[in-house]
C-alpha positions, -999 to 999 in steps of 0.1 A, spaced: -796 327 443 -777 307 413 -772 266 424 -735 265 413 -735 231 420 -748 213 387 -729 211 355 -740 232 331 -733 218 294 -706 242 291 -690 228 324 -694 191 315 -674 195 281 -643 196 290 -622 205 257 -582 188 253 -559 215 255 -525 215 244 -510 206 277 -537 173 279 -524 165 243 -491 169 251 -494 152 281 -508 123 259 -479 122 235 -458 121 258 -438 159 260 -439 191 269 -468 216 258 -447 242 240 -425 211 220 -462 204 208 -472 240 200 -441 242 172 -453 212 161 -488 224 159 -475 259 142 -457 239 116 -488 223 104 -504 243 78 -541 240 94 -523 258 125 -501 284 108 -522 312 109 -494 339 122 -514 345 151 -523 337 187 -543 308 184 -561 289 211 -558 253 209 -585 228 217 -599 200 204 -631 175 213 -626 143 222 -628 124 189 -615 152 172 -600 135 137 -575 165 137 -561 147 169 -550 119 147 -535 140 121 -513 159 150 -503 125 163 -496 113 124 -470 144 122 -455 138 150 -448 103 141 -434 117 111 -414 139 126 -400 116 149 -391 89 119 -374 121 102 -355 126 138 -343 90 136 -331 88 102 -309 126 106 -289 107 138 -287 74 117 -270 96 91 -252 117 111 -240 85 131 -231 66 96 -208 98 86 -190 101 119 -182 67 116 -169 71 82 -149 96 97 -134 82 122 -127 49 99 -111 73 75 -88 85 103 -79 55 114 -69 42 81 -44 74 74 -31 68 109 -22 32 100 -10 47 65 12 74 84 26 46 108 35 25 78 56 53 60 71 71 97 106 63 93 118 42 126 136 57 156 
């Protein structure tokens, strides 16, 4: 009979998954597998498996990107924010404008 009980080597490495990584970062698992699949090392166009070791250096690259993505996030709703502004400034001024010319009742 097998004695279950002691860690084999392939028991005591315990590989970081996705959902650990994620977990790490800070979201969800599948947010981090889009990011994973739009990094070329990961874009293989199929079913992939992801695990890394503890000191993997790939783990720093993955946490590089999304750093990146997130400063790219940041900068979209600064613009977006900076042209809705404009907007409404715009508006305001041809409201003023049109209140100006509006003959008086």
């Amino acid at each position: 009979m097998t004695d279950t009980s002691k860690n084999t080597k392939e028991t005591e490495l315990k590989p970081i998954q996705t959902k650990h990584l994620a977990a790490r970062f800070g979201m969800k698992a599948t947010a981090l597998r889009r990011v994973l699949r739009s990094m070329s090392e990961y874009a293989d166009g199929v079913h992939t498996n992801y695990r890394w070791a503890e000191k993997d250096p790939a783990i720093a690259r993955i946490e590089a990107k999304l750093k990146q993505l997130a400063k790219e996030k940041e900068d979209r709703a600064k613009a977006a924010k900076l042209a809705l502004e404009k907007r409404a400034a715009e508006a305001k001024a041809a409201a003023a404008a049109d209140s100006k010319t509006a003959p008086a009742k």
